[in-house]
N, C-alpha and C positions, 0 to 999 in steps of 0.2 A: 512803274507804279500800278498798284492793282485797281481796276474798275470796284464801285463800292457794289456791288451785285457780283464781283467774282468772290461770291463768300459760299461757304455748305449749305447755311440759311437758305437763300433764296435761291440758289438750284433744287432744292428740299421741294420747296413753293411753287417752283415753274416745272417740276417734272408730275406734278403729280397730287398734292396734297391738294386735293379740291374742298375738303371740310372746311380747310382754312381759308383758301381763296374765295369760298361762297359767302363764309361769315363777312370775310373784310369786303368781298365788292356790293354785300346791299349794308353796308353801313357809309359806304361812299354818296355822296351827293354829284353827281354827273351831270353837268350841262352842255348842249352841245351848240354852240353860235354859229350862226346861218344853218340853221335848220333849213330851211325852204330851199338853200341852192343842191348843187347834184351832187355836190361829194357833200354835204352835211344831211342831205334826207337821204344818202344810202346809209352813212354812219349812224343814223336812228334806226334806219332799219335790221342794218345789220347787229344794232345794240337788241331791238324787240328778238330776233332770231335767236340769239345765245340766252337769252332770257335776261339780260344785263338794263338794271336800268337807270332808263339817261333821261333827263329833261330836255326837247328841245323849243330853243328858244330861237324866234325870230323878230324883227321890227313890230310885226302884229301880236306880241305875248302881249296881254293885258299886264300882268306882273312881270316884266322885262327885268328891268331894275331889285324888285329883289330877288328874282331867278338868280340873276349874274351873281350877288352878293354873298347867297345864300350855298350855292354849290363851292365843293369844298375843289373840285376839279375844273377846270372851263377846257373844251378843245375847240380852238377854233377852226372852224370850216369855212374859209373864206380866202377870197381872194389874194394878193399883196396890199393891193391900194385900199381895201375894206378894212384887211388885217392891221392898219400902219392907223387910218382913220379912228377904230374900234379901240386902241391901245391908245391913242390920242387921248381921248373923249373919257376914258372909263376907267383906264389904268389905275390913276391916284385914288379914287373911288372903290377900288378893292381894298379886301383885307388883310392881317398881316396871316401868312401863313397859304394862301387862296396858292393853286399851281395851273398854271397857265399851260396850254402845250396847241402849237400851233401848226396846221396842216399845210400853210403856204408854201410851196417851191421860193430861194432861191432870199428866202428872210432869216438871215442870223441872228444867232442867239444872242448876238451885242446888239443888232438891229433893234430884236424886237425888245429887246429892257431900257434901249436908250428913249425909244417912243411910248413905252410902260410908262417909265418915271416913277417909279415905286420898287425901292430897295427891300421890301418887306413879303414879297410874293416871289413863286420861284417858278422860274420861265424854261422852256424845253420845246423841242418841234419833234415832229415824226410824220412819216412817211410810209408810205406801203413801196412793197414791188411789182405787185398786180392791179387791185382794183380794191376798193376798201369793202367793196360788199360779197369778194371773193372768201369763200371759206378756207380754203389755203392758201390763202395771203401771208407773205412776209411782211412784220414791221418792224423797222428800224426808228430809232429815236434816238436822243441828244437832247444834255439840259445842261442849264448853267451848275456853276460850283457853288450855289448855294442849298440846295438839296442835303437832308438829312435823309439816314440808313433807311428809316419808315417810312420817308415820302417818295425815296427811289423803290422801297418794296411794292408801296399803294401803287404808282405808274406803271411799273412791269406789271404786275396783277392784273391789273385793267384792259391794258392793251392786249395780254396773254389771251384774256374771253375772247379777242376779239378776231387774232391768229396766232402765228410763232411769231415773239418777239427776240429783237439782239437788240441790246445795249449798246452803243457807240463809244461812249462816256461822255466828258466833259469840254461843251463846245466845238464837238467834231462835225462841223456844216459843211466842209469839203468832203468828206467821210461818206457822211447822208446821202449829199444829191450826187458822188459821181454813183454809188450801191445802186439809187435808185436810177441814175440816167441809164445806165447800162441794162436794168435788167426791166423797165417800163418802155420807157420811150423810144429806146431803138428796136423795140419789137413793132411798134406801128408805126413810125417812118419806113423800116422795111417790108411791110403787108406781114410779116411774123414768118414764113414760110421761105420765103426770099435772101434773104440776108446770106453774107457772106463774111465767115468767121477774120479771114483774110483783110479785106476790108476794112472791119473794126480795129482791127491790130492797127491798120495804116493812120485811117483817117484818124480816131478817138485816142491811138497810144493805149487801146486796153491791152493788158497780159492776155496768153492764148486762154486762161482759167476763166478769166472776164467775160472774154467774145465767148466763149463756148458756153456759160452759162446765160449770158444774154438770148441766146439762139433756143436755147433749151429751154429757159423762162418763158420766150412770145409763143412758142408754138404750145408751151402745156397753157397758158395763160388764154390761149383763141379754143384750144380743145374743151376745154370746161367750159367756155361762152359760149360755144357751138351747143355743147349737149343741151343749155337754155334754152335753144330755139332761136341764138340770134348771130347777124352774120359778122363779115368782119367790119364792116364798114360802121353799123349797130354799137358792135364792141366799142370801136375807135372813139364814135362821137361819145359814147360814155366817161372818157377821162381828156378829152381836147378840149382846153376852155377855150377862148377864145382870147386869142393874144399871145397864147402861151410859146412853149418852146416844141411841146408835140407838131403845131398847127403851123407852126412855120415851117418845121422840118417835113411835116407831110404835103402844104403845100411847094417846097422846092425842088420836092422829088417829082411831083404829079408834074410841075413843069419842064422837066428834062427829059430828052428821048435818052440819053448815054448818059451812063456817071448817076444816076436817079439817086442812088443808095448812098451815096459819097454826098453826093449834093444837099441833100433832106437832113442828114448828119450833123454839114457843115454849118448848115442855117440853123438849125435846134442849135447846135454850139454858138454860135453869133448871137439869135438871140434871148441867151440862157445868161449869156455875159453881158446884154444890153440891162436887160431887168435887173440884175445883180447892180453896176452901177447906177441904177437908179432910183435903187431903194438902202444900198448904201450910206447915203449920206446922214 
């Protein structure tokens, strides 16, 4: 079955036709939740750079409330446990039509509509493979089946300003996070330079396609942050939150003389599957 974006339309759209993409993304209303933390004020930033623009919204907007309401896009930039709390509290409170697309690792697209609770808005996650304020960033995204042709056009357009996007289709979150584990997080659990294609094949069960592309991604992905002026360690704390699966895997490595690489891997995998069941339910 064919993805609704594998049409002539909007390959049309994504190769090229910037006339049209300019019209449609400033008739967009963009809001971007948790402004203030590190992946939502690089996502404003990287929004002011393309000249794309976004509303962002924090605890301290005076107009919060009708920020949220009034954009016709919401991306959230936040946590799990924010993201889960935020969908709580506001969900039923949106409108019919409003599209939701959430940044959080490792929250399905049933997750986040069952904690929505409003069948009238259409929910989708996405994710990078580098860093979201990377200008050659890859984005990957995924949304529910209830998306129409012009609301799957408006998303790919959007996210296009912002890098190269791919499509996953519908409800693909295994899809999403192994794309993104492979080609973000095993570049800094193994310092990017390090890594062994070999390895990856064993410990994670990547294809050699996988490993070799993971290997290829951390090092061009430290070469671009290097030309910044900043190093690897710099880089790291920019996408390690804390708690996550980066921060485990890099501290299991740092504690191992042998095996470093294997080890950092095995805990990002451990606890990648610990958050999963626990925001499952």
């Amino acid at each position: 079955m064919k993805s609704p974006l594998q049409t002539s339309t909007v390959v049309g759209v994504c190769q090229g036709d910037f006339l049209w993409k300019f019209i449609l993304m400033n008739s967009i209303e963009l809001g971007i939740v948790g402004a203030s933390g590190t992946m939502g004020s690089a996502l404003v930033q990287r929004c002011e750079t393309v000249g794309l623009s976004a509303r962002g919204i924090t605890r301290d907007t005076v107009s919060y409330e009708e920020d949220v309401v009034n954009a016709e896009i919401l991306l959230l930039c936040m946590k799990q446990r924010d993201t889960i709390e935020w969908l709580d509290h506001h969900g039923q409170g949106l409108r019919d039509g409003q599209i939701i697309l959430s940044l959080a690792a490792l929250l399905s697209v049933d997750v986040l509509r069952r904690h929505c609770n409003n069948d009238q808005i259409r929910i989708g996650r996405f994710m990078t493979t580098t860093g979201i304020a990377d200008s050659a960033q890859e984005i990957v995204w995924t949304s529910d089946g209830f998306f129409d042709q012009d609301q799957l056009q408006k998303v790919d357009s959007l996210l296009s300003q912002l890098g190269e996007t791919k499509y996953l289709g519908v409800a693909q979150d295994e899809a999403l996070e192994r794309r993104t584990f492979r080609a973000c997080v095993v570049g800094w659990i193994a310092d990017s330079c390090s890594v062994h294609v070999d390895g990856l094949m064993e410990v994670l069960g990547f294809t050699s396609k996988e490993a070799h592309e993971a290997v290829d991604n951390a090092l061009s992905v430290l070469a671009r942050q290097r030309a910044y002026g900043l190093d690897y360690g710099e880089c790291r704390d920019q996408v390690m939150s804390k708690g996550g699966i980066t921060e485990a895997g890099v501290k299991a490595r740092s504690e191992q003389v042998y095996n470093g690489i294997e080890m950092g891997l095995l805990a990002a995998v451990s606890q990648a599957e610990t958050i999963s069941a626990l925001y499952s339910k």
